[in-house]
C-alpha positions in Angstrom: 10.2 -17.1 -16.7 6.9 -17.8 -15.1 4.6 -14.5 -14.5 1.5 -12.8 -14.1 0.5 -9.6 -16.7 -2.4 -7.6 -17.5 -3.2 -8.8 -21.3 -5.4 -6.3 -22.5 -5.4 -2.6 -20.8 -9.3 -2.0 -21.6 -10.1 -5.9 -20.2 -8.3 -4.8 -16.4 -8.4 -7.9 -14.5 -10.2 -10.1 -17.1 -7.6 -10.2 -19.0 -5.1 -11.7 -16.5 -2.9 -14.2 -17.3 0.2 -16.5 -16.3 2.4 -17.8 -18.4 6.3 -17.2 -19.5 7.2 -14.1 -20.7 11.2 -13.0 -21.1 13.6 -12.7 -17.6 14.2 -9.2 -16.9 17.8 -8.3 -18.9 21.2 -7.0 -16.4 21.9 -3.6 -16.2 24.4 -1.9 -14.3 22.0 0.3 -12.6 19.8 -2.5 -11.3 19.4 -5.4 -8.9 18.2 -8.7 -10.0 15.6 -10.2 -7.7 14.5 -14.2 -7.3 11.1 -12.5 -6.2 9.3 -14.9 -3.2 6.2 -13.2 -2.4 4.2 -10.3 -3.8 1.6 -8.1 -2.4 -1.7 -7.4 -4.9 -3.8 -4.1 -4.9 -6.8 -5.7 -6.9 -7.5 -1.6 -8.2 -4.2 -2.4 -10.4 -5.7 -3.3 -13.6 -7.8 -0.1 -13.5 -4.5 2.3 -13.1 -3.3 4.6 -15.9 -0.2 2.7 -15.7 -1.7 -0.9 -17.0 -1.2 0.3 -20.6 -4.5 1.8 -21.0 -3.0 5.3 -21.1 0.0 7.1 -23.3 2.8 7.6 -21.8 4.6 11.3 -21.6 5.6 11.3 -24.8 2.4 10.1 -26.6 3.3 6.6 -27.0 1.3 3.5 -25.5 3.0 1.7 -22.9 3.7 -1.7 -24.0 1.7 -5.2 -23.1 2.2 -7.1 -21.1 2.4 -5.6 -18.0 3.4 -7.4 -15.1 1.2 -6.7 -12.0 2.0 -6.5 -8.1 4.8 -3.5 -7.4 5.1 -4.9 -3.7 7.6 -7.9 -3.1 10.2 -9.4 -1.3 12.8 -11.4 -2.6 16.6 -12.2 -2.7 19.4 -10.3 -4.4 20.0 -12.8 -7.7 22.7 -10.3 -9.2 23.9 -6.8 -8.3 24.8 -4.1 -11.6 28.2 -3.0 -11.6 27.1 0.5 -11.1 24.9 -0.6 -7.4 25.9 -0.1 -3.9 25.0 -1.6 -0.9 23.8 -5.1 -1.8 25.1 -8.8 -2.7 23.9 -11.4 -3.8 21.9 -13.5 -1.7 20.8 -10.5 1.1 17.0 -10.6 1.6 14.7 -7.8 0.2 11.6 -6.0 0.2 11.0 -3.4 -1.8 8.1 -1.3 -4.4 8.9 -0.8 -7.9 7.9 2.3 -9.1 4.7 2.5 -11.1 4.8 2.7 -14.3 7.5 -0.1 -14.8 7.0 -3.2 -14.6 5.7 -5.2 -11.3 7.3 -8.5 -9.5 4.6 -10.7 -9.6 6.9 -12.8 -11.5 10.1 -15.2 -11.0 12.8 -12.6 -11.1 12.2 -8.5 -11.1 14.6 -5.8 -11.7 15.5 -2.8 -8.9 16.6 0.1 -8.6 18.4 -0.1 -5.0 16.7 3.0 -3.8 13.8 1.0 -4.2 14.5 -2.2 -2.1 15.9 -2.4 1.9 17.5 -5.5 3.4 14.6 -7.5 5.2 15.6 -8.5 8.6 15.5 -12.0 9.2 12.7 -12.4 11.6 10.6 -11.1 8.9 9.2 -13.4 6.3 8.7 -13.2 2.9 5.2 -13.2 3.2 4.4 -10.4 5.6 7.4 -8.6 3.8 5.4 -7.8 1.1 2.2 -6.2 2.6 4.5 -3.7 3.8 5.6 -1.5 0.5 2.1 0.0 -0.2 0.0 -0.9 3.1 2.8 0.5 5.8 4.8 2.6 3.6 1.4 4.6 2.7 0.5 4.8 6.1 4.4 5.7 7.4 4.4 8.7 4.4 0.6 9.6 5.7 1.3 10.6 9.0 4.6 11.5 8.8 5.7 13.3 5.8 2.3 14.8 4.9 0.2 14.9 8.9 3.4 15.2 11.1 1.5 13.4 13.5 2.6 14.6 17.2 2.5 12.1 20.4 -0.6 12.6 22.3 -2.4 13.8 19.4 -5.7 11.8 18.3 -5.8 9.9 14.7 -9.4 9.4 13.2 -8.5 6.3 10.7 -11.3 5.8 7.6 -11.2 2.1 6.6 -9.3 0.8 9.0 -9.6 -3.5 8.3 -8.2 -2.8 5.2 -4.4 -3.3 4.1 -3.5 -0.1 4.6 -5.8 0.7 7.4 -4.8 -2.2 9.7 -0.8 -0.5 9.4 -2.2 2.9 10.1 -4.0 2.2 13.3 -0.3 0.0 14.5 2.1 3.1 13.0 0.1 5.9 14.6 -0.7 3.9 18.1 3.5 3.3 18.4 4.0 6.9 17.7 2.2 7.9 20.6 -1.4 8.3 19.6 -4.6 7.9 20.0 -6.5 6.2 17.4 -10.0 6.3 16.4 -10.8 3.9 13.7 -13.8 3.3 10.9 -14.7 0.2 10.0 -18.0 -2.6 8.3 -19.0 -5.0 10.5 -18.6 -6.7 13.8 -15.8 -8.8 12.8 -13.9 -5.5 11.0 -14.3 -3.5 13.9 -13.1 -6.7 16.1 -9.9 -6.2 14.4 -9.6 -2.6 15.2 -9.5 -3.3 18.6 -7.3 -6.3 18.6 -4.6 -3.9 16.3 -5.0 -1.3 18.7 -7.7 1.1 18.2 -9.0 3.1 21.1 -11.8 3.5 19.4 -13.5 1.4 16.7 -16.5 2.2 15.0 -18.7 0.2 12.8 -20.2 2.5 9.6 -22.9 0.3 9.1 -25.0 1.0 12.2 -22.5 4.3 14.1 -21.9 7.4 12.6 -18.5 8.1 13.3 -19.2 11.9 14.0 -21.3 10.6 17.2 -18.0 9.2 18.9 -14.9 10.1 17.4 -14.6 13.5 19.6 -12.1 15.5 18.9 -9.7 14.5 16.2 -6.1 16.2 14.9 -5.9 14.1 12.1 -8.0 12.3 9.7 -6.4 9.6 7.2 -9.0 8.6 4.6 -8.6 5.2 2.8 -12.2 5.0 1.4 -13.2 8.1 0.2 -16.9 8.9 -1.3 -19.2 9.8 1.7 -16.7 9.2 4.9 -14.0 11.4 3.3 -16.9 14.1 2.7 -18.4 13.9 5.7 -14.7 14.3 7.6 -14.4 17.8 5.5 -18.1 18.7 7.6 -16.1 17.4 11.0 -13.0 18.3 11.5 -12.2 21.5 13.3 -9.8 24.4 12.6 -6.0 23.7 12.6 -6.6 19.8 12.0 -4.5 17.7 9.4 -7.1 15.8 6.5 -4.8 13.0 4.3 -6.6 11.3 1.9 -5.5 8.2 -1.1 -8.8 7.8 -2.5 -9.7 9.0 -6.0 -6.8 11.0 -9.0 -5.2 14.1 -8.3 -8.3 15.7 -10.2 -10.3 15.0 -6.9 -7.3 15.8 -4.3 -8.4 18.1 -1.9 -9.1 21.9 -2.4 -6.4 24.0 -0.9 -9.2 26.9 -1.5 -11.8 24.2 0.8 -9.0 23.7 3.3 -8.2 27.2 3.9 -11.7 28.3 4.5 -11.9 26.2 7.2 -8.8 26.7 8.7 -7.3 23.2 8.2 -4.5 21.4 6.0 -5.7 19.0 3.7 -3.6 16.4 1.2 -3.7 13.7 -1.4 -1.0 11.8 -2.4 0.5 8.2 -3.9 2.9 6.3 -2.1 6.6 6.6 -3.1 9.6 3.8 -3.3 11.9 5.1 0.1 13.9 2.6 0.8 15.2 4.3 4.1 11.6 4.6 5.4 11.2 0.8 4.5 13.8 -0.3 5.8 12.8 1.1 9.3 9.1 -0.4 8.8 11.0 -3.5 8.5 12.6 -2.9 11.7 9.6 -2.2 13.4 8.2 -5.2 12.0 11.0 -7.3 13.5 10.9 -6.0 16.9 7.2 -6.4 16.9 5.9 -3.0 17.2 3.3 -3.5 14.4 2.3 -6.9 12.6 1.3 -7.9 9.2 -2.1 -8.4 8.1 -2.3 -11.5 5.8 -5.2 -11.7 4.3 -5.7 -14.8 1.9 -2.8 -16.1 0.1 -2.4 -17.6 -3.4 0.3 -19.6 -5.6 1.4 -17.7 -8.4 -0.8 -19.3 -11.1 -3.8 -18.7 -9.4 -3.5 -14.7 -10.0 -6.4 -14.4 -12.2 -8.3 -16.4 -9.3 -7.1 -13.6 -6.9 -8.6 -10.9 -9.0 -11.9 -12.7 -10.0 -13.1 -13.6 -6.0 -12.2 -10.1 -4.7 -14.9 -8.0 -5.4 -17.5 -8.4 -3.0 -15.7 -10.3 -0.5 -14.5 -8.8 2.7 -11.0 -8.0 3.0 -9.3 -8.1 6.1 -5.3 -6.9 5.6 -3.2 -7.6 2.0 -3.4 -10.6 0.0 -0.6 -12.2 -1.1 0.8 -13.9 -4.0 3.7 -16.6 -3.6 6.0 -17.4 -6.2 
């Protein structure tokens, strides 16, 4: 089958290619995909899971990797041992981590890892929701608790997981305060739903933000250290950027009276599922980028630095 793989762990991106590589084999635990459309995080080739770094028990994880964890699809073929799918039910899903990704003809699932993907949803915006929406959903609610009425200060938010975050915490009742570079970045703000939308290259966000109860940091470096400086007593900090070597400091958060976290987004196919919902009825709306065939994946990756991104892009299969 036709895919896209990281070559050579130390090369990252440079070493992308697309070409045939063998189908996923049956199992009885898994789901077969015919994968349709696949989001890319362009940070992928520079993870500890493209090969680059042993696995648990000391041994290197084999090349090639396939990239692109974030996909939607149709069920192909269900494993005698799986519930709750048949062939031909649309999906969306995020494979864990350290196997394999989708960007590829055909994938194989675990079933908690995939929902059914309501039909007014398509294939394309499907896929920017499994890291972009799912990281925000898991941000405010499993690690913030985010409360109606409260205020949401948003770091980042043009980007694929900030344009979800400003929707999610607007339908959930609150008010939403959102970073962003540039006119046009902080024109999208305001068109997802941003009370507030401030533009880092000429505001400093502490001069109108106000008060805030929670800050969700998708940038890091200076905005996520100069939120540490802002935030008052009993506010929520949730940060994604950087390792769990640079998560926040329970001993920081303490001191100033606050709740900080760092985490990774995890498959739930339950909390997809509902995204997907939300999708359908048209609470929140995905953010396609730029989207590319297949064999132009190494494309992808060599125009993205430098270039403004403005929601996921998207690979097609």
């Amino acid at each position: 089958m036709k895919a896209a793989w990281i070559a050579d762990a130390n090369a990252g991106d440079l070493s992308i290619r697309v070409g045939e590589i063998d189908a996923p084999a049956p199992a009885d635990d898994r789901l077969l995909i015919d994968v349709e459309a696949v989001g890319l995080t362009f940070a992928e080739p520079t993870w500890v899971t493209n090969g680059a770094t042993p696995l648990a028990d000391g041994s290197r994880r084999p090349l090639p990797v396939v990239i692109g964890h974030e996909f939607a699809g149709t069920v192909a073929q269900v494993g005698s041992a799986t519930h709750g799918f048949s062939v031909g039910d649309r999906v969306v899903g995020l494979i864990d981590f350290w196997r394999n990704g989708a960007a590829a003809e055909q994938a194989s699932v675990l079933p908690g890892e995939v929902a059914k993907l309501p039909d007014r949803v398509t294939s394309v915006d499907a896929s920017t929701l499994p890291i972009g929406a799912l990281t925000a959903w898991q941000a405010f609610f499993d690690h913030a608790r985010l409360a109606t009425g409260e205020t949401v200060l948003v770091h980042g938010g043009a980007g694929a997981v900030g344009t979800f975050a400003i929707q999610i915490a607007k339908a959930a009742g609150a008010r939403v305060v959102a970073t962003a570079r540039g006119g046009e970045a902080v024109a999208l703000c305001l068109a997802l739903g941003a009370d507030v939308a401030i533009d880092t290259e000429t505001q400093r966000f502490e001069d109108f933000a106000g008060h805030v109860d929670v800050v969700f940091d998708t940038v890091g470096r200076d905005l996520l250290e100069r939120s540490w400086r802002f935030v008052k007593p009993a506010a929520r900090l949730v940060t994604i950027s950087g390792e769990a070597e640079d998560a926040p400091s329970p001993e920081r958060a303490a001191s100033l009276g606050i709740e900080a976290y760092w985490f990774i987004v995890r498959p739930d196919a339950a909390q997809l599922g509902e995204i997907a919902q939300w999708v359908a009825d048209g609470r929140i709306k995905a953010q396609v980028d730029l989207v590319y065939a297949l064999a132009d994946a190494a494309k992808a990756f060599a125009e993205a630095p430098g270039r403004k991104k403005r929601g996921k892009t998207v690979l097609t299969i």
